[in-house]
C-alpha positions as CSV (number, residue, x, y, z in Angstrom):
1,X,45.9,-33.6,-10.8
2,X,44.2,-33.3,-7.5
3,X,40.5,-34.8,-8.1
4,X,37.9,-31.9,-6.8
5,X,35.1,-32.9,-4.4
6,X,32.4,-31.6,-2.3
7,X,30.5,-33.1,0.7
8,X,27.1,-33.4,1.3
9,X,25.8,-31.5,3.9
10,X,25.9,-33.5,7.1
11,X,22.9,-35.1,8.6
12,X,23.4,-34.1,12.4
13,X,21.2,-35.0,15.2
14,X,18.5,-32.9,16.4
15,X,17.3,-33.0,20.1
16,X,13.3,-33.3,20.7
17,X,10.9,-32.8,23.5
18,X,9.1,-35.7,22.7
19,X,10.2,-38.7,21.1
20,X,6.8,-39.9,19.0
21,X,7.3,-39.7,15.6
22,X,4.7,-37.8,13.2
23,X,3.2,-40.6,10.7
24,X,5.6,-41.6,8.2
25,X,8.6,-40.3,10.1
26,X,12.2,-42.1,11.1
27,X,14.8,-41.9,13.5
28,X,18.1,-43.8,14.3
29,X,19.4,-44.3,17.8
30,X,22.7,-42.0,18.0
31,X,25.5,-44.3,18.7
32,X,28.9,-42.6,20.1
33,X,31.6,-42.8,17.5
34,X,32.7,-41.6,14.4
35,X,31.1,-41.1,10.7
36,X,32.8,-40.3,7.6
37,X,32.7,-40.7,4.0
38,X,34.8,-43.1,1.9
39,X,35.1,-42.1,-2.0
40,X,37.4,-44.2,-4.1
41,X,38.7,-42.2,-7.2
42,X,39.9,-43.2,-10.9
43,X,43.3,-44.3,-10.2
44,X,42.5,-46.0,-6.9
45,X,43.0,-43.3,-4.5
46,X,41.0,-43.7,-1.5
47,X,39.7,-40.8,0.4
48,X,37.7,-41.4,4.2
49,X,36.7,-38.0,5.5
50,X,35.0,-36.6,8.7
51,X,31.8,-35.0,8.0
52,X,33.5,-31.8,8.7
53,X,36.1,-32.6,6.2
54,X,39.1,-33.9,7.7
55,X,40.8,-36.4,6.0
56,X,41.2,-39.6,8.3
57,X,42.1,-42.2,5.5
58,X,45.4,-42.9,7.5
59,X,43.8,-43.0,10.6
60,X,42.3,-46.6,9.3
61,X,44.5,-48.6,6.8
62,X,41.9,-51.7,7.4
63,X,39.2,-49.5,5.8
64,X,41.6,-48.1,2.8
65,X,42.8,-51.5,2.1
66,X,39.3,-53.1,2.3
67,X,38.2,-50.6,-0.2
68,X,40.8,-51.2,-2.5
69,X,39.9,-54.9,-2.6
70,X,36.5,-54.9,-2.4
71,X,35.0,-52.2,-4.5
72,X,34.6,-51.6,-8.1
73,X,38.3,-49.7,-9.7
74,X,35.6,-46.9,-11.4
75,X,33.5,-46.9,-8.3
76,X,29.8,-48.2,-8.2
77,X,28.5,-49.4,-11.7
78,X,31.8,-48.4,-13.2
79,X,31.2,-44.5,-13.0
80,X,34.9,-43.3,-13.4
81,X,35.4,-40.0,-10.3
């Protein structure tokens, strides 16, 4: 069975006139590249995905093996996806 899953809404850059932040407001320097989302499922099945919902998980075997050996089998605090 095919696991179901959703993605969070993206957060996108937004261009500004002026680049003074209100009080209590922060920003993050947009660097050129690439951001997805990495979600290991019960069973082990690794899943890295654009933010439009592509699935690039072959595109990077480093980052599918690395997740296989470095994070939890049920995913953070053993919570089974």
């Amino acid at each position: 069975m095919t696991p179901t899953w959703s993605l969070p809404e993206p957060m996108l850059t937004v261009a500004v006139d002026n680049p003074t932040l209100h009080t209590g407001g922060a920003a993050e320097p947009k660097w050129d590249g690439l951001r997805a989302q990495l979600a290991v499922y019960a069973g082990r099945r690794v899943l890295l995905r654009s933010r439009r919902g592509t699935d690039m998980t072959a595109a990077f075997p480093e980052i599918n093996a690395a997740a296989h050996t470095q994070l939890p089998a049920n995913g953070p605090g053993g919570v089974r996806r």
